[in-house]
N, C-alpha and C positions, 0 to 999 in steps of 0.2 A: 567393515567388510565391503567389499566391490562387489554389483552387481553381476560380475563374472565371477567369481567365486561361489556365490549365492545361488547361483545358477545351475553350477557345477557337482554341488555339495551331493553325498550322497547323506541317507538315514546316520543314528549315530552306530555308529560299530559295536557289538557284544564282544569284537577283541577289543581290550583297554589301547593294546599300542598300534592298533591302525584308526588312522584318522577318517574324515567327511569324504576325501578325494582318494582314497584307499589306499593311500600310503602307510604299510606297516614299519615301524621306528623296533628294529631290530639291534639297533647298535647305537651305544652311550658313549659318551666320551664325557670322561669324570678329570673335572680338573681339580688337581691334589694342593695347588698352594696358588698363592696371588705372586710369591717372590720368584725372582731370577738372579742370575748372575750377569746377563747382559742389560741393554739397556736400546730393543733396536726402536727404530725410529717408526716402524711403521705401527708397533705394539702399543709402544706407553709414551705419554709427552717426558718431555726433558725430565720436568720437575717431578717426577716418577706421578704415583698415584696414593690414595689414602686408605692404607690396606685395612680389611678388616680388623677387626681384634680377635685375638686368638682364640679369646672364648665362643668367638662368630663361626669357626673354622670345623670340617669336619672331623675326628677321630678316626682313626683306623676302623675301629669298629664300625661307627656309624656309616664309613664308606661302604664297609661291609654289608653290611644291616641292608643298604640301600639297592646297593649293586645285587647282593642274592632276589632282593623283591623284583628287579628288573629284569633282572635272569629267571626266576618262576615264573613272570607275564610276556615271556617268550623273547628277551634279546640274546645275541647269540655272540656278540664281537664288543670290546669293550675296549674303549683307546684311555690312557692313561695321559694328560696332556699339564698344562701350567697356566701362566707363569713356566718356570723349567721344572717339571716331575720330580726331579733325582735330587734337588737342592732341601727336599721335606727330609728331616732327617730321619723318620722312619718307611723311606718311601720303598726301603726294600723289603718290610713286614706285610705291607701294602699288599705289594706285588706276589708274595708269598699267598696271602689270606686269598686273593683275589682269584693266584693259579688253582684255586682247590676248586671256583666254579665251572662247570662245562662251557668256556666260552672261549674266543680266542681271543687273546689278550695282547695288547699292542702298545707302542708309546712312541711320544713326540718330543723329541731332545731337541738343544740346541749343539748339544753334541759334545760340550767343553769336559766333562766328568763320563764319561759313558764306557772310560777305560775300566773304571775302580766296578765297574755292573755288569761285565762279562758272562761271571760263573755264575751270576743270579740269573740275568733274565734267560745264560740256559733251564738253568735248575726251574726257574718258573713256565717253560717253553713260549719263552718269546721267539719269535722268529725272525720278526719282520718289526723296521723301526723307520723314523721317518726325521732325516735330521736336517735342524736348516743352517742353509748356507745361498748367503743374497750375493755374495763377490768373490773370485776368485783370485780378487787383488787383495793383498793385506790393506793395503793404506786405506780401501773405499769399506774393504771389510769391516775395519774401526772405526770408522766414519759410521757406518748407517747400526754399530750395536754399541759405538762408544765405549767401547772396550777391544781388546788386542788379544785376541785368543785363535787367529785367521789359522795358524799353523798346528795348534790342540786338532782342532775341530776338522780340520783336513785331517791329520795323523788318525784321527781315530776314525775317520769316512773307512779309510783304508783300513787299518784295524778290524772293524765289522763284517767288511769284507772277507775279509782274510779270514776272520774265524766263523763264517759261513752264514752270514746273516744278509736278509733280503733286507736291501736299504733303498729307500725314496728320499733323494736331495730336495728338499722346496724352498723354492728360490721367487721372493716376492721381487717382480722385476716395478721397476720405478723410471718415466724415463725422462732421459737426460739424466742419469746416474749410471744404470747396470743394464740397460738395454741392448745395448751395445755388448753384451756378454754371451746374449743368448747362442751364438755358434761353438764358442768358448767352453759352454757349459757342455753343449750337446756331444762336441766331441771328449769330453770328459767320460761319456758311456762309449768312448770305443775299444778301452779296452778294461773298462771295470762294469759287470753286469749291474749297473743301478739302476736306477730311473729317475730323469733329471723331472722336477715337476715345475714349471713355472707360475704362478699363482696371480694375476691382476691385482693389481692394489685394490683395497677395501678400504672403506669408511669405517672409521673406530673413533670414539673420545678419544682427542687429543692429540691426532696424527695427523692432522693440518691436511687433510683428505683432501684432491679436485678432482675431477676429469681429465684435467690435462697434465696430470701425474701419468695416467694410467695406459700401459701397455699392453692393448686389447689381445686376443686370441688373431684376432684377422692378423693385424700388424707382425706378430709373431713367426705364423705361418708364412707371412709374406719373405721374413729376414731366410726360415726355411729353405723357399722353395727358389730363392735368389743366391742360395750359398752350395746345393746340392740338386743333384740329377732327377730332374721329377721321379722316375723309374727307381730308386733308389731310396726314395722318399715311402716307407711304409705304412700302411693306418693301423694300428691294432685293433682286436676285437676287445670293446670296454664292456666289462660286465654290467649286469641292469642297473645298479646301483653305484656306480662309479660317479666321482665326482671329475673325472680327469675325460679326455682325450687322448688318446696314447698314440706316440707313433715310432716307428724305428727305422734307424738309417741302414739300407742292408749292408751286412759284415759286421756290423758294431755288437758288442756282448751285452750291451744296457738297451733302455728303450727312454725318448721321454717324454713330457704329456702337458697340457695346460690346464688349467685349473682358470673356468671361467665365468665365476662368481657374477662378475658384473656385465658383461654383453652377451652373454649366451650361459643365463643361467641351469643350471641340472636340476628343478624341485622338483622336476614330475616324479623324480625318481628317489628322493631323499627319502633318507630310509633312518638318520640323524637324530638323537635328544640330548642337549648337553649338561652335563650335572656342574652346577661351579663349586668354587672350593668352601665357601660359605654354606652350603646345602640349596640353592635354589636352581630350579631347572627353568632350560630356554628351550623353548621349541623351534624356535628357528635363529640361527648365529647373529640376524640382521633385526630382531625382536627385541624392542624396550621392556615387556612384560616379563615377569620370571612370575616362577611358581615356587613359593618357599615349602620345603619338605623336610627340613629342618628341628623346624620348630616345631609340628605335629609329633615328630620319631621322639622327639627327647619330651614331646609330654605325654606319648604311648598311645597316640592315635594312631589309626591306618591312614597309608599316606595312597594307595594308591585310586583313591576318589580322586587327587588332585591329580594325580599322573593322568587319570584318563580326561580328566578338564582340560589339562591344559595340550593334549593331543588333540582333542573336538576341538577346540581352536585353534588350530594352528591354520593358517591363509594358504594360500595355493601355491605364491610365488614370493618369496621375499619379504615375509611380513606385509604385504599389501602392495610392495614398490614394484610393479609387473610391468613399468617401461623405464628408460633409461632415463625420462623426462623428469619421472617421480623421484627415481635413484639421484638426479641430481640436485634434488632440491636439498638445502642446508638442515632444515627444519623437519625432515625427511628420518632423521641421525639422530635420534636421541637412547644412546647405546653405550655400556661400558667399555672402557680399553681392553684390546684383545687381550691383555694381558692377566685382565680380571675375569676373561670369559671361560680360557681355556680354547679355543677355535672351534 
């Protein structure tokens, strides 16, 4: 702990899910498998990863079991994420068990199968989905997921659309790869109401992570306000807990936003607890520590001693990295691939 955190801390909370710095963790994001169908470059190294074993893996139920505890200690939004969600072969039971709790229920596709989920995730009242998409070129498309699905996954952007569903495109820009995309994408919202999101590259196992990868939020804006009418250029209003930036170009039907994990990060307002598909919880995405709740549920203890543990610790900023100095250090990283996290 830094002695600005320490400093900061308030008493411990009597609510389980607000932490020292009074951040209430309202919303979970339960990741349902380690597998995908892609293979992108920023998620998992080449040589994939060494997946749990099945018997390590949550059940439907036990997601259940977990997500209702989470839901009685007050979260309210529950995002469904990966590895790709929809590739679990019971991942529409899931979804089913999941729509019975009062929450709103959300998910993050890569978007390749999302045709064949239509009638469910209305039937389960999903609304709003968040699908990604890094290139709007095929060739770069298979490049950075090694795999050739660029015109699926556009098909069914559209698709979603079409059958009236709020969609968020996130697009982890990389550059000297897809940077060079960003007006491209933006005018992609001028005549489809989405939201383009841009995302900074992150540090993960195995994605050969630098600095000089990453396509800051400044830099972004600048391509922005060099392509289009400052006047014309709009900020949106980002609700308290947003992790984005939002803005819109006026006349366009979409709006779109950055995501700016690394140079201007949003903890103050993280409101985040991530469940992985194994049963262990992270308090924070950039966090070595997990909290197994797994193995307490399947030998019939109460797990939420450990939920409120591991909410009391959770740091202020970043798991501890509160300058871009500390963020840069190698040794800094000691974290599973996104692809094991769930985001």
């Amino acid at each position: 702990m830094t002695k600005s955190d320490a400093g900061h801390r308030k008493p411990v909370a009597t609510d389980i899910l607000t932490d020292t710095f009074g951040r209430k963790h309202d919303y979970l994001r339960i990741s349902l498998t380690e597998r995908c169908n892609l293979r992108c470059t920023y998620c998992m190294p080449a040589e994939g990863i060494q997946l749990s074993p099945k018997a390590h893996i949550m059940t439907y139920e036990e997601i259940y079991t977990i997500a209702k505890e989470f839901v009685d200690l007050g979260v309210t939004k529950i995002r469904l994420t990966g590895g790709e969600p929809l590739v679990r072969k019971d991942a529409a039971l899931i979804m089913e068990k999941l729509s019975s709790l009062p929450v709103q229920l959300t998910l993050t596709t890569n978007g390749v199968i999302v045709d064949k989920f239509i009638d469910h995730f209305k039937k389960c009242g999903i609304t709003t989905l968040n699908v990604s998409l890094d290139s709007l070129d095929a060739n770069k498309n298979s490049e950075i997921t090694r795999r050739s699905y660029f015109e699926k996954v556009y098909q069914n952007i559209i698709l979603l659309v079409k059958e009236g569903f709020n969609v968020k495109v996130n697009c982890v820009l990389m550059k000297g790869f897809n940077d060079n995309e960003v007006i491209d994408f933006i005018n992609l919202s001028k005549d489809l109401p989405i939201q383009i999101r841009f995302i900074e590259f992150m540090p993960f196992d195995g994605n050969k992570w630098n600095m000089d990868k990453l396509v800051s939020l400044q830099k972004i804006l600048n391509q922005v306000y060099s392509n289009f009418e400052k006047d014309d250029i709009i900020k949106c209003k980002d609700a308290p807990n947003d992790t984005t930036k939002s803005y819109q170009i006026k006349g366009y039907q979409g709006t779109f936003a950055v995501i700016s994990s690394v140079t201007n990060p949003f903890c103050d307002g993280c409101n985040r607890i991530r469940l992985t598909a194994n049963g262990q919880i992270k308090n924070c995405l950039f966090s070595s520590k997990e909290s197994d709740l797994l193995t307490p549920l399947r030998e019939g203890k109460p797990i939420s001693p450990i939920v409120q543990k591991a909410i009391q610790t959770k740091l202020k900023v970043r798991n501890g990295m509160d300058t871009l100095d500390k963020f840069n250090k190698p040794d800094s990283h000691n974290n599973r691939s996104m692809i094991a996290i769930g985001g």
